[in-house]
N, C-alpha and C positions, 0 to 999 in steps of 0.2 A: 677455614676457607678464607683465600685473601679477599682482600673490599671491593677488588674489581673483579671479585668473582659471584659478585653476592645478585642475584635475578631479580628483576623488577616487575611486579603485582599488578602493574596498573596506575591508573590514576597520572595524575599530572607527570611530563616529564621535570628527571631530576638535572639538575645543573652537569655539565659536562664535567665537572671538574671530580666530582665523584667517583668514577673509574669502571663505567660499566666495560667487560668486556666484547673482544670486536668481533664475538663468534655470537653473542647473543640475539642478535638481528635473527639469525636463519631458526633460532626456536623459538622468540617469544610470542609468536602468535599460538604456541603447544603449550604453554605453560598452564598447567591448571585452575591456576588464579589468573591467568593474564586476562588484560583489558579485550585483546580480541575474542577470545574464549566467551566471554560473557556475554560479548556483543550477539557470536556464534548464537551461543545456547536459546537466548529471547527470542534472538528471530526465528529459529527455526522450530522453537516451540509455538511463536506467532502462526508461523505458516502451517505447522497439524492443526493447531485449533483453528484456524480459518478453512482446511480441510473438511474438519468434524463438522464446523457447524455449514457448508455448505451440503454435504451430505446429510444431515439433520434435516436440512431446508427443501429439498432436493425428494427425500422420503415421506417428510410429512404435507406437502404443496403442490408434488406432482402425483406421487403413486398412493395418495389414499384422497377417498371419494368426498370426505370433510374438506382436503384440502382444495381437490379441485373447484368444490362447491364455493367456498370462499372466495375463488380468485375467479370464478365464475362470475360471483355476483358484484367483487370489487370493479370489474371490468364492466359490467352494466349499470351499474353506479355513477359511473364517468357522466353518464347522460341525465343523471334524475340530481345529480349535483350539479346544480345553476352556475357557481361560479366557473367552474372546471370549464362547462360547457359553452358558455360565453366567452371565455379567453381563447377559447378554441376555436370560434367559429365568427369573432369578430378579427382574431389576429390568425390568418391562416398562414403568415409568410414565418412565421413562430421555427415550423416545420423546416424551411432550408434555412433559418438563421443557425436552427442547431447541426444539421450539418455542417454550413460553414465552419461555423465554429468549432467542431471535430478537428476539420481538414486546419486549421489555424493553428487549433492547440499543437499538433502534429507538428507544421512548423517552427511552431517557438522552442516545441523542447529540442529539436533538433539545433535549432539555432542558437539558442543561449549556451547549448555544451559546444558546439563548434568556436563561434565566439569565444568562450572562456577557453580554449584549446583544454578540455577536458577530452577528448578524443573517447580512451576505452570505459570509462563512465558513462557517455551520451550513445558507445554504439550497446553497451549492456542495459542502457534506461528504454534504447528503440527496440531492444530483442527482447525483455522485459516487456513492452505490449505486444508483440507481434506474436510471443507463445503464449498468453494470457487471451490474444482475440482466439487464434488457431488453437486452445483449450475451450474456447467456447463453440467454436464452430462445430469440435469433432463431439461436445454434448448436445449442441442443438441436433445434429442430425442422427447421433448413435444412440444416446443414452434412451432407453426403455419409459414411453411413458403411453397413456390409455389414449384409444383416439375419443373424438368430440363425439358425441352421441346423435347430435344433427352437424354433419360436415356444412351443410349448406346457412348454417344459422349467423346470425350478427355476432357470435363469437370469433376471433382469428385463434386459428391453434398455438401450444403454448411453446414460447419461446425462449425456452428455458438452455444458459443465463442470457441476459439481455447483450447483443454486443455493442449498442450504445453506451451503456454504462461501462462496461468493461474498457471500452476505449478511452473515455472521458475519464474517469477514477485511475486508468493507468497513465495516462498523459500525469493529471496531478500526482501523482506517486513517484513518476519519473523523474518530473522536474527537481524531485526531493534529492536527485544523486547530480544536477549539474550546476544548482543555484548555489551562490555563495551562504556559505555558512549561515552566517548572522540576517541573511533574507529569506532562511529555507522556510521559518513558521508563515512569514508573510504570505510568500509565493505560492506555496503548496494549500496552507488554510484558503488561500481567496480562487485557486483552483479545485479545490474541491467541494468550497459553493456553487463554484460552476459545475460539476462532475451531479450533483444535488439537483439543481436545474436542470440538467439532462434526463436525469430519471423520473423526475417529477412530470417530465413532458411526455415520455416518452407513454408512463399509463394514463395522462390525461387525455393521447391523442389516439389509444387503442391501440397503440404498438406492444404494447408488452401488460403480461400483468404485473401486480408488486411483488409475487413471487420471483418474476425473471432480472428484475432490479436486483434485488438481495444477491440472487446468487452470483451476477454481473461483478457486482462490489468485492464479494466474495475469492471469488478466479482472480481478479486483480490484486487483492492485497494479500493471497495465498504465494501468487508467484512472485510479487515483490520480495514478499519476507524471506523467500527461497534464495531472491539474488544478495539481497543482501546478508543471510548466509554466507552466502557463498563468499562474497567478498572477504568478510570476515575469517574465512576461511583459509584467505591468500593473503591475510594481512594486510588490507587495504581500509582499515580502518585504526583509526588513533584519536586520544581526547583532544575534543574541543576544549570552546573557553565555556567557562562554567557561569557568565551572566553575559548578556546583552539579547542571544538570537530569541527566549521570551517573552523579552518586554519588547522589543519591536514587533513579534506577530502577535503582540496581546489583541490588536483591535479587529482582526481578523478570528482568533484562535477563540476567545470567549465568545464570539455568536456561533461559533460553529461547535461547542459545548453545549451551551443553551440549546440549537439545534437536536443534538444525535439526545440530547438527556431527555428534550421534549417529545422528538422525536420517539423514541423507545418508548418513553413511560407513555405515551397516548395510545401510540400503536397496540400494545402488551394490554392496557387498558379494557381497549375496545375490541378487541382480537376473540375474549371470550364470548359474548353476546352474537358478535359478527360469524363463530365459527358454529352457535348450536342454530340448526335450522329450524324455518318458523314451525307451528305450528298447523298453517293452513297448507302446507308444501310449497309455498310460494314465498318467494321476498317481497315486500310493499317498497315501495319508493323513497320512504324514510329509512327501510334498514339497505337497500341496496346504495342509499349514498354514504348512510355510514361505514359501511363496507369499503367505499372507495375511499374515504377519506382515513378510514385505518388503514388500507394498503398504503396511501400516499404518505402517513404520517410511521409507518414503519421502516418503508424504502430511503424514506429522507434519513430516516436516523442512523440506520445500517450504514450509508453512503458516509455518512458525516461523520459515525464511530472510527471506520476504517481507516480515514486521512488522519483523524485524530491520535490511533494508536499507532500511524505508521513515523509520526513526528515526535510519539511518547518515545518509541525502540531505539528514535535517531536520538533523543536527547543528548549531548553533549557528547557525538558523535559525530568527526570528521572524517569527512569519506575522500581517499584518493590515495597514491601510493607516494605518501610521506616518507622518506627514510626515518629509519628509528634512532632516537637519540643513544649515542654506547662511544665510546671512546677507546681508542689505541691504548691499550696498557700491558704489563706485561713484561719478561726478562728481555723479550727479542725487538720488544718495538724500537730501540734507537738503532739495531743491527738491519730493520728494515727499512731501516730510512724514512721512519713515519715523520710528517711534519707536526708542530706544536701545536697547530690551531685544529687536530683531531680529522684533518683528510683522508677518506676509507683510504690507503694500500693494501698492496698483498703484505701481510705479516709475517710469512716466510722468507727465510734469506737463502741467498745461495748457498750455505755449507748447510747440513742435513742436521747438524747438532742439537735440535729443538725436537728431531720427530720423537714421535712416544712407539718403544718398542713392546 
C-alpha cells in the first residue's frame, strides 16, 4: 500500500506533508481504531450506565417501601436539622434567587454559543436540556409509583427526577459543548457547584427528596452522553491539546473531587443505619436529621460525580466540525488542478481515465 494510503488511528494530527489521502475525511470517523470511534464508544457506554443506575435508583427509592421510608424520613429531617432549617427560614429569598438563577444560566449558555458563533453546538447544548427537562416531565407524571398513605400529611408527593436539577446540571453540561477549550474544566467545574447548590436547596426547602435529585442528575448526564455520541458519530470531534485545559480548571475541578468523593463516601456510609428502621417504628429526631443529611450528602455527590465524569469523557477532546487533516495525493492530483498548499478540490478530472472499472 502506498504512504498516502496508509489510515490514521487517532491521536495527534500528523504533518500535512505525509500524504494522507483526500478520500479519508468521509471514513475516519468508521475506522475501528479511529479517534472518533473511541470517543463514540465511552460516551455511549456513559449514557447506559447512567440509564442502569437511574433505573437502579428509580426501583430501589420509589417502588420499594425501604425506599420510600428513607426519603420519607430524609424529608422530615429537613426540620429536626437546625442548620438546614435556619438557612431556610432566615434567608427566604434563597428560593427566587435559585430560580433566577436557572432562568440566567439559561441565558448564558445560550449566549456564550451565539457569541462564539458556535451556532449548531449551542442549538444541540439548548435541545440537549430541553429533552432531558421533557424526559423528566414525562417520568414525573407516567412512571408508576405508590401514592402517599396520608395525601393530606406534611409530606409533598414524590417528584421523581427533580426538574431543578435536571435544568441546572444540564445548563453546566451544555456549557461543556460552547466554552473554549482550555476554559471547558473551569466553566463547566464552577457550574456544576452551582448545579450542587440547586439540589442542595431544593431538599432543604421540601421541594424534592434526595431521591429525585439523583435521578435529576442522572436524565441530564444520560442524555448529554447521548449527544455527545452522537456528535462523535458525525465526526464532530477531533484531539485537543494534550496540557493546559487541567491545570486551569484545577482550582475549580479539585473541590469538586473532594466534593462527589465525600459526598459518596458519607452518603454510602450513613445510607445503611438510615435505610434499617427503628425499632420503636418511629424515627427520633436524631435519626430523622441523619437521614437528611445522608440524602443531602449523597445528592451533592451524585451531582458533582456526573460533571466530573462528563469532563473525564471530554478529556482532550475538541468538539466542532474541524476539517480533518489529509492532503491531495495521488496520480491525478496535478491533472486536477490541486494547488500546493493542500486546498480540498474535486480530484476528478475531466477525462474519465482514473475511474476504477
Amino acid at each position: 500500500m502506498a504512504s498516502y494510503d496508509r489510515s490514521r488511528a487517532g491521536g495527534s494530527p500528523r504533518p500535512l506533508e505525509t500524504g494522507d489521502t483526500w478520500w479519508y475525511a468521509a471514513v475516519a470517523g468508521e475506522a475501528p481504531g479511529s479517534f472518533s470511534t473511541r470517543v463514540r464508544t465511552r460516551t455511549r457506554r456513559a449514557c447506559l450506565g447512567a440509564v442502569l443506575v437511574l433505573t437502579v435508583t428509580y426501583a430501589g427509592l420509589v417502588l420499594t417501601a425501604t425506599g420510600r421510608r428513607w426519603g420519607d424520613a430524609a424529608m422530615a429531617g429537613r426540620r429536626a436539622d437546625t442548620v438546614a432549617a435556619t438557612l431556610i427560614r432566615e434567608h427566604p429569598s434563597l428560593t427566587g434567587l435559585t430560580t433566577l438563577s436557572l432562568a440566567t444560566g439559561c441565558v448564558l449558555l445560550l449566549a456564550v454559543g451565539l457569541i462564539r458563533g458556535r451556532y449548531a453546538l449551542t442549538g444541540a447544548a439548548a435541545g440537549a436540556v430541553v429533552t432531558a427537562l421533557a424526559l423528566t416531565g414525562l417520568l414525573q407524571r407516567y412512571a408508576p409509583r405508590p401514592p402517599l398513605p396520608d395525601p393530606g400529611g406534611p409530606l409533598v408527593p414524590s417528584g421523581f427526577p427533580s426538574a431543578q436539577t435536571t435544568l441546572a446540571l444540564g445548563i453546566a453540561l451544555g456549557l461543556a459543548l460552547v466554552v473554549p477549550y482550555r476554559q471547558r474544566g473551569l466553566v463547566v467545574g464552577a457550574a456544576t457547584l452551582w448545579a450542587v447548590g440547586v439540589g442542595a436547596h431544593t431538599v432543604a426547602a421540601g421541594r424534592h427528596r434526595p431521591g429525585d435529585v439523583v435521578a435529576g442528575a442522572l436524565v441530564a448526564l444520560a442524555v448529554h452522553c447521548g449527544l455527545l455520541a452522537l456528535l462523535a458519530r458525525k465526526g464532530k470531534v477531533h484531539p485537543g491539546a494534550r496540557r493546559g485545559p487541567a491545570l486551569v480548571g484545577l482550582p475549580v475541578t479539585l473541590p469538586l473531587l473532594l466534593l462527589a468523593a465525600a459526598g459518596l463516601g458519607a452518603g454510602l456510609w450513613l445510607l445503611g443505619p438510615t435505610l434499617v428502621p427503628p425499632a420503636t417504628g418511629a424515627y427520633d429526631p436524631a435519626q430523622l436529621r441523619l437521614a437528611h443529611r445522608c440524602g443531602q450528602a449523597l445528592a451533592a455527590g451524585v451531582v458533582a460525580a456526573a460533571g466530573l465524569l462528563l469532563l473525564a469523557l471530554l478529556r482532550r477532546v475538541e468538539l466542532g466540525g474541524v476539517p480533518a487533516h489529509y492532503r491531495l495525493d495521488g496520480p491525478f492530483v496535478e491533472a486536477a488542478g490541486a494547488p500546493r498548499d493542500c486546498e480540498l478540490v474535486d480530484p476528478f478530472t475531466e477525462d474519465l481515465d482514473h475511474e476504477i472499472s
